[in-house]
N, C-alpha and C positions, 0 to 999 in steps of 0.2 A: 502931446496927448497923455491924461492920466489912466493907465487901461485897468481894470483889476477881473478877476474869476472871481466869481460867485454863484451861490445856490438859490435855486427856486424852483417849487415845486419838486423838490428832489433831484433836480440835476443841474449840472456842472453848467456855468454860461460863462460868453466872454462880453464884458460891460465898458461903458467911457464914460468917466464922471465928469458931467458937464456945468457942476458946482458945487456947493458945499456941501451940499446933501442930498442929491439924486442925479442919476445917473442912466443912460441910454442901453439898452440890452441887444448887442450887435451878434449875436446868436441866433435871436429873434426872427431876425432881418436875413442870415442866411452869410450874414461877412464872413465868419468864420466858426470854425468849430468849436475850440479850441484856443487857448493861447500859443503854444506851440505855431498851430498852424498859423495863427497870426502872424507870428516872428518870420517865419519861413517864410511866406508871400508878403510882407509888410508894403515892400517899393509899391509892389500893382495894389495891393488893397487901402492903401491910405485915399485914394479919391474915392473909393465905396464907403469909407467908415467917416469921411466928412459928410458924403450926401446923405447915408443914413445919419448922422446927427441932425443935419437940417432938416431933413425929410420925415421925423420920426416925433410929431408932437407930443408925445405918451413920454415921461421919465418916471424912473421907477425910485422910489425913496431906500436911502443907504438904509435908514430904519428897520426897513422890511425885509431884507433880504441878508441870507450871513454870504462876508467876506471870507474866502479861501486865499490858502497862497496863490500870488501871482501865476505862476506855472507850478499846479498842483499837484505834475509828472513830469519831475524834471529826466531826462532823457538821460543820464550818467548822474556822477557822484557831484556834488560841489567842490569847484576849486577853493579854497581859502588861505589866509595869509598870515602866518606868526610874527608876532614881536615887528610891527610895523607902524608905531609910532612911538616914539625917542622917551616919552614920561612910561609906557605902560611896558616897553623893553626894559628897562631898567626896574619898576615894579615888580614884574613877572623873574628876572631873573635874579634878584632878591631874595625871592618869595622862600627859594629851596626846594621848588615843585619844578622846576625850568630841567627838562631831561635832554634837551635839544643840546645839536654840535656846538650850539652858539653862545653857550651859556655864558655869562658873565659877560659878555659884551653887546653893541649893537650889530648885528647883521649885518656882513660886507656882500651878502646877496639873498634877494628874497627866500621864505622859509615857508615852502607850497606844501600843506595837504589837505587833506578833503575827508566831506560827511556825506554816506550814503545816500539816495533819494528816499529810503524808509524815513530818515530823519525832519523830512521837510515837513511844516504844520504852516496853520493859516495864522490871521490874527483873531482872538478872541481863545483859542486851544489851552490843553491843559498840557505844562511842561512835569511830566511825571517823576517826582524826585524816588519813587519806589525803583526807578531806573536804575541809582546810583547805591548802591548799598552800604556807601561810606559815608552818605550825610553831606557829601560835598558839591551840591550842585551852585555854580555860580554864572553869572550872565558875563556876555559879549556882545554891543551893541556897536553894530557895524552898517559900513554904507557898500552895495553890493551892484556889480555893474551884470548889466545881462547883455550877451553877444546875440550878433545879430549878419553874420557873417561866415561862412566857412569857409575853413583854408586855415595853413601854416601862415605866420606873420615872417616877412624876411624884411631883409635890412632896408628896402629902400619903402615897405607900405606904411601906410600912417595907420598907428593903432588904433586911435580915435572911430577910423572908418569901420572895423567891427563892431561898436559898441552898438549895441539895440536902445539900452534904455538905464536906468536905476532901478534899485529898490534896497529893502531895508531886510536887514536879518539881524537874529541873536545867535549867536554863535553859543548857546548852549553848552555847559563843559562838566562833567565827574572830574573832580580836578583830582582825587586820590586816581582814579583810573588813569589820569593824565600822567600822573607820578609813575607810579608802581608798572606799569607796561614800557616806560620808556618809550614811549612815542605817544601819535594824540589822536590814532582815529579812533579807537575802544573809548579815550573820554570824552570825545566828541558827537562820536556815532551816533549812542542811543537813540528808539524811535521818538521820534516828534522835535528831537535837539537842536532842530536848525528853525524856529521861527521864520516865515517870509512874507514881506507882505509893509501897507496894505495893498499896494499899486507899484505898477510900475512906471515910470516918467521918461518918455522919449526925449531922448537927447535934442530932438528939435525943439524942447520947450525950456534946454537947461543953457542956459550963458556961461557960466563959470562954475565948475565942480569945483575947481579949489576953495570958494569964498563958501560953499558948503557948509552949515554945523549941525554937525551931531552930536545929541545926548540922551543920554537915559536915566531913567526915572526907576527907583526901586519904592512901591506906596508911597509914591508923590515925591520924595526925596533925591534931587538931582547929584547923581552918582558917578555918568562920566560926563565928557563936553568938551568939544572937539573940533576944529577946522579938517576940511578934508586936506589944506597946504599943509599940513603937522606930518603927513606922510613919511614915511623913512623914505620909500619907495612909490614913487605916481604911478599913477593908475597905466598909463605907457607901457612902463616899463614891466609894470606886471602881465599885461597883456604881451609886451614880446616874451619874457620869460619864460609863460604858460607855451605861448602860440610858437614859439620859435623850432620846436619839434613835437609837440599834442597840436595836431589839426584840430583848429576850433568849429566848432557847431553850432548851429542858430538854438538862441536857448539855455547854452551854456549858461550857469549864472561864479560869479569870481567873488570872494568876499574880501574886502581889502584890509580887513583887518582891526582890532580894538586899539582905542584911547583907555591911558589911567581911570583908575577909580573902578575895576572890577572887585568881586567881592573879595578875591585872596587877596588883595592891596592891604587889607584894615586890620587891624592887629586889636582883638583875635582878627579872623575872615569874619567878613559879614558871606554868608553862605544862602543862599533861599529857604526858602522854609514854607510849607504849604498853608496858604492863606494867603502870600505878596501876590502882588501884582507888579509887573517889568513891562516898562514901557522904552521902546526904541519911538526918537521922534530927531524927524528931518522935515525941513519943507523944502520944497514944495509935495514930494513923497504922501509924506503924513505922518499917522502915529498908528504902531506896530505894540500894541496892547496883548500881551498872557497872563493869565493865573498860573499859581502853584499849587499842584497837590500833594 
């Protein structure tokens, strides 16, 4: 299932897009509230959110209606993931901006932190570079799993079994803030810094996340481009990591991390600038579209 949150009529709905350009309104219908609340009853509600697709001849055109982030209240911070693919560790720790334990090399164990829920924006939002007062804002275009299970992971569960779904983020950065604090939630944080969206993809529709690619587009310009197998660290592993003493949460969302070709890679930085437009794009997902101002 592709699920997304969207506006109409001035309030929050939860939708299934049932093709390329319209999409069923399961708010409507009473399925659910919420996305949250989705994730949290998913098991019992998936035979109401089938009937209501059959049952529901009226689809609403994606035209008409704005896209929010997937879960537009996410319930804690985002987990996220440093220097976890082998071209953009080496990039990044190049750069001279790299404050982390792990400088100069690749990571002998993932490097976990997190973006506030202020940070989270939909697609189509404006990433506000008045945020960064150095001039340095650059993009992260990552693939982002959503949990869909609670509990501590221990050694004998399969992490897989927590996973709810995909979706897409920009990992959003003040990369002087990144430098200068020596650590990365202040360049990470700012509001609206975590792009999400446009959909989330239930794992019952995905075959193979490794054969996955991701890339992003800065005005049209493809910038990074990426297998999700390039991974330093699989998706598994990051889920025990996290989950092996943070009891995970339905909703939870994990970002696994950027590919080469961020803006501090390019000498000078290609840095944003208000007027670009950044596009994160995966399919089956979509395409995770913001301006700059």
């Amino acid at each position: 299932m592709k699920l997304v949150t969207f506006s109409r009529h001035q309030t929050s709905r939860v939708g299934l897009i049932t093709g390329t350009d319209e999409l069923v309104d399961l708010s409507e219908s009473g399925v659910a509230a919420n996305m949250n609340d989705l994730i949290d009853r998913y098991d019992t509600l998936k035979a109401s959110i089938e009937k209501c697709v059959a049952e529901t001849p009226k689809r609403l055109r994606l035209a008409d209606v704005k896209l929010l982030a997937p879960i537009p209240n996410v319930r804690r911070n985002v987990f996220c993931v440093g220097k976890n693919y082998f071209d953009h560790a080496q990039e990044f720790s190049s750069s001279g901006f790299d404050s982390s334990a792990a400088r100069g090399a690749v990571p002998s164990h993932p490097i976990i932190f997190s973006k506030p829920p202020s940070s989270v924006s939909g697609p189509g939002d404006a990433i506000d570079t008045a945020l960064d007062p150095y001039d340095s804002v650059d993009y992260e275009a990552e693939l982002a799993v959503v949990i869909g299970k609670q509990g501590r992971v221990s050694a004998d569960d399969d992490p897989w079994s927590f996973v709810f779904g995909i979706t897409l983020v920009n990992d959003v950065t003040s990369r002087e803030a990144q430098k200068i604090h020596s650590q990365w939630l202040l360049g990470k944080g700012p509001d609206g810094y975590c792009p999400m969206g446009p959909a989330i993809v239930t794992m019952d529709d995905i075959r193979n996340v490794s054969e996955l690619k991701l890339e992003c587009f800065v005005n049209g310009e493809l910038r990074q481009s990426a297998f999700l197998k390039d991974l330093i660290f699989d998706i598994p592993t990051l889920i025990r990591t996290i989950g092996r003493s943070i009891s995970l949460q339905p909703g939870d969302v994990i970002a696994t991390g950027t590919p080469a070709g961020v803006g501090l890679g390019f000498s000078p930085p290609k840095y944003l600038k208000s007027g670009d437009t950044v596009s994160v794009v995966m399919e089956p997902v979509g395409r995770l579209d913001n301006v700059v101002i």
